[in-house]
C-alpha positions, -999 to 999 in steps of 0.1 A, spaced: 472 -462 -82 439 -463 -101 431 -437 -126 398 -428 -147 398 -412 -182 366 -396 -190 353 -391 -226 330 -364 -232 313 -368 -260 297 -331 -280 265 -343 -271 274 -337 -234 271 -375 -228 295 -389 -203 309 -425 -204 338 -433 -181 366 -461 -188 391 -473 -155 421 -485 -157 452 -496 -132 487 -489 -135 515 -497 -105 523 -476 -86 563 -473 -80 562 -458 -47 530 -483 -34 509 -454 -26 470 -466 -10 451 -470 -46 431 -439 -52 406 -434 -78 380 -411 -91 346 -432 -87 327 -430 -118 303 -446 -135 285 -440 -171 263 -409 -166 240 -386 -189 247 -353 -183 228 -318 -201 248 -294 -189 282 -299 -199 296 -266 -174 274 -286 -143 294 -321 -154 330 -302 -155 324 -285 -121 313 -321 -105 343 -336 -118 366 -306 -106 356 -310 -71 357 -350 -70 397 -345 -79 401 -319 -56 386 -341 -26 411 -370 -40 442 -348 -44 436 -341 -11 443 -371 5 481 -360 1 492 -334 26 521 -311 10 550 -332 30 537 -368 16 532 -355 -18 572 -339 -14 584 -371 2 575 -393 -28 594 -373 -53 623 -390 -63 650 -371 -81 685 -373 -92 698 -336 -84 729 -340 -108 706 -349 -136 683 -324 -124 712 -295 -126 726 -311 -160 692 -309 -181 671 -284 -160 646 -315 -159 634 -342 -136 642 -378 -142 625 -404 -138 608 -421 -116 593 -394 -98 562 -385 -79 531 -368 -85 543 -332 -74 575 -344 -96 557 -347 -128 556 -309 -127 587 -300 -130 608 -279 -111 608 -241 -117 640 -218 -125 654 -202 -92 649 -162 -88 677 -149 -90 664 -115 -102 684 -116 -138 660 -99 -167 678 -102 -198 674 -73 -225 652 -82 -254 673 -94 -282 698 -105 -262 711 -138 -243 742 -151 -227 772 -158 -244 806 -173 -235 839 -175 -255 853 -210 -254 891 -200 -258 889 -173 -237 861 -182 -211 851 -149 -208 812 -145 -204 788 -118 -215 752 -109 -210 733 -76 -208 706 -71 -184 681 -48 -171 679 -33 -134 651 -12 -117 630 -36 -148 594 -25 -132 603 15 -137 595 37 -167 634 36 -175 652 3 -172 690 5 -167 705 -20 -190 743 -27 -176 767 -52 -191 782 -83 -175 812 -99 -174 835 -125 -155 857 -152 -171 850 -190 -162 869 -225 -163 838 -240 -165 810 -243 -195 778 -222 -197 754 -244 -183 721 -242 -207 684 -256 -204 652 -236 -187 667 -240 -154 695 -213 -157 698 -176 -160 737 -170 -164 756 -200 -149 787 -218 -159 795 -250 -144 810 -285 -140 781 -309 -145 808 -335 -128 815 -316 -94 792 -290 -92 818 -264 -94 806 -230 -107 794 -197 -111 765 -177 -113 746 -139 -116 715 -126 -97 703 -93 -89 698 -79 -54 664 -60 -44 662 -29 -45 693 -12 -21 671 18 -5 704 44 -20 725 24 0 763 17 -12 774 -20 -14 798 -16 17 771 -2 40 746 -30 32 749 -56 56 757 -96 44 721 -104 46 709 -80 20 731 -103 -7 722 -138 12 686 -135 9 686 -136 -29 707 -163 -26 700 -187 3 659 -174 4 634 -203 0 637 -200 -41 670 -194 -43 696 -208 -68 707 -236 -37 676 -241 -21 661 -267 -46 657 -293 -17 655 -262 11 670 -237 22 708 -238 34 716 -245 69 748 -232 90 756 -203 70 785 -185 83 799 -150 69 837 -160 71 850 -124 55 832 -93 47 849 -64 29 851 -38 1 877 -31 -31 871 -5 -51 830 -6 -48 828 -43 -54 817 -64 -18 835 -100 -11 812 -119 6 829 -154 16 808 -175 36 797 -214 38 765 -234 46 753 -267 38 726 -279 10 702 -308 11 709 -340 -6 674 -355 -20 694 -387 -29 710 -394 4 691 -374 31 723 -354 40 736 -323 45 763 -313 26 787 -285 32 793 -260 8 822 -230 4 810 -200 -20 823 -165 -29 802 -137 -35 811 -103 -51 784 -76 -54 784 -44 -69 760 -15 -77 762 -1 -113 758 41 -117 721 49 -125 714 18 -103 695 10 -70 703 -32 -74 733 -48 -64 748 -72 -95 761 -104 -76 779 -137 -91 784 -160 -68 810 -188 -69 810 -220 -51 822 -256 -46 815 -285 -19 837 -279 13 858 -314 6 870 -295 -31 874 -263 -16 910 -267 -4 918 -308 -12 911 -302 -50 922 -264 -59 882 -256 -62 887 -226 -42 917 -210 -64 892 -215 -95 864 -198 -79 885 -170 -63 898 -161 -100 864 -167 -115 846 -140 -90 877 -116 -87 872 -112 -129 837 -103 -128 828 -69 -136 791 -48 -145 791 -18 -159 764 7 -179 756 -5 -214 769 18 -243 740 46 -252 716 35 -280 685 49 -299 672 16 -295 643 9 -265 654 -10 -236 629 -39 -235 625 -71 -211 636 -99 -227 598 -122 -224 609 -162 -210 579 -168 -196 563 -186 -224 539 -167 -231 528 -162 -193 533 -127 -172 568 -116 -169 566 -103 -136 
């Protein structure tokens, strides 16, 4: 692939230098033609240069530039990072799924490693005058995963066993057991959803549907992308959702492990005790103002 660095100089004079590197993936070289130039207008020069790398970053359609990412998905899920090599649309990064959580400001996720109990308060109807902060809880065999990539998640780096929260949309006033299946799924299973890093699922099927004491159990299975060997792989998860008082959102976790752990390996008994512990409830009254915690970086929360 052939690049070109252009110096711009204060006096608005423009000198270009080319260089080559390999190219991993043996892409067509592409290259921005340049040659030295004189420009007065430095604003004129930018804009000329803008629209030459738009008319080369075009030669990639979306599914070429997708198709040359290459990714290790455990490393990916370990360090909330891409390794290396990867593409151009790699070098990016991947974004954190949506899963809806909005932690409270001053606050963060926190797990006891004796005990395995995790905590985390966070805020529901977040785009209203008053925010409902609500406390959750569940206990987990596994660690708290950490990194940019997660929200509240504990997991096995090793097996991809685990756990995680989201938040629902809004429920319309609706109780958990007179929302149907999909309402939970989309969050989950949607196009940026916590296992759709490589796609959206395929064969989902709602095994069991039902209701204890206004908490929904959701089992179901579907199968996830592999990036590293093209292949479907199926997948067993537990979801338990329910609505705090005060509250239009539903407050998932969700726990899950690949379909040959489920019953071969005892995954399902540690997901079933995982899910079956969680619990969300109102956070204690307090003087203090119920902010949005800010992890954008500096960018829009919303």
């Amino acid at each position: 692939m052939r690049f070109t660095i252009f110096y711009l100089a204060t006096t608005c004079v423009v000198t270009t230098k080319s260089f080559s590197i390999a190219d991993s993936h043996s892409r067509p070289s592409l290259a921005l033609q340049a040659t030295e130039s004189t420009t007065s207008c430095r604003k004129s020069f930018l804009s000329t240069v803008a629209k030459t790398a738009v008319l080369s970053i075009g030669f990639f359609t979306s599914d070429e530039a997708s198709a040359e990412e290459s990714l290790d998905v455990d490393s990916f899920l370990r360090t909330g990072g891409v390794s290396m090599p990867m593409g151009v649309s790699g070098q990016a990064g991947k974004s954190r799924p949506q899963n809806g959580v909005v932690f409270r400001d001053g606050t963060d996720v926190a797990r006891n490693s004796k005990t395995g109990d995790v905590l985390a308060e966070i805020l529901l109807n977040v785009k209203s005058d008053d925010p409902t902060a609500v406390l959750t809880t569940f206990s987990s065999p596994w660690p708290l995963a950490t990194g940019g990539l997660f929200d509240i998640e504990c997991r096995n780096a090793n097996t991809g066993d685990g756990a995680f929260v989201a938040v629902s949309s809004k429920a319309s006033g609706k109780s958990v057991e007179e929302l149907p299946s999909s309402f939970f799924l989309d969050r989950i299973l949607g196009p940026t959803g916590r296992f759709s890093f490589y796609g959206s699922p395929t064969d989902v099927k709602v095994k069991k549907s039902y209701t204890i004491d206004n908490y929904r159990y959701i089992e179901l299975g579907f199968s996830t992308l592999s990036q590293s060997t093209q292949s479907e792989i199926p997948r067993n998860a537990i979801l338990v959702a329910s609505i705090p008082p005060g509250s239009d959102q539903a407050v998932m976790v969700v726990g899950s492990a690949t379909a040959n752990r489920w019953k071969k390996q005892g995954a399902d008994a540690a997901v079933r005790k995982t899910v079956e512990s969680f619990r969300v409830v109102p956070s204690p009254a307090s003087k203090l103002k119920i902010r949005a915690k800010d992890r954008s970086g500096g960018a829009d929360l919303f």
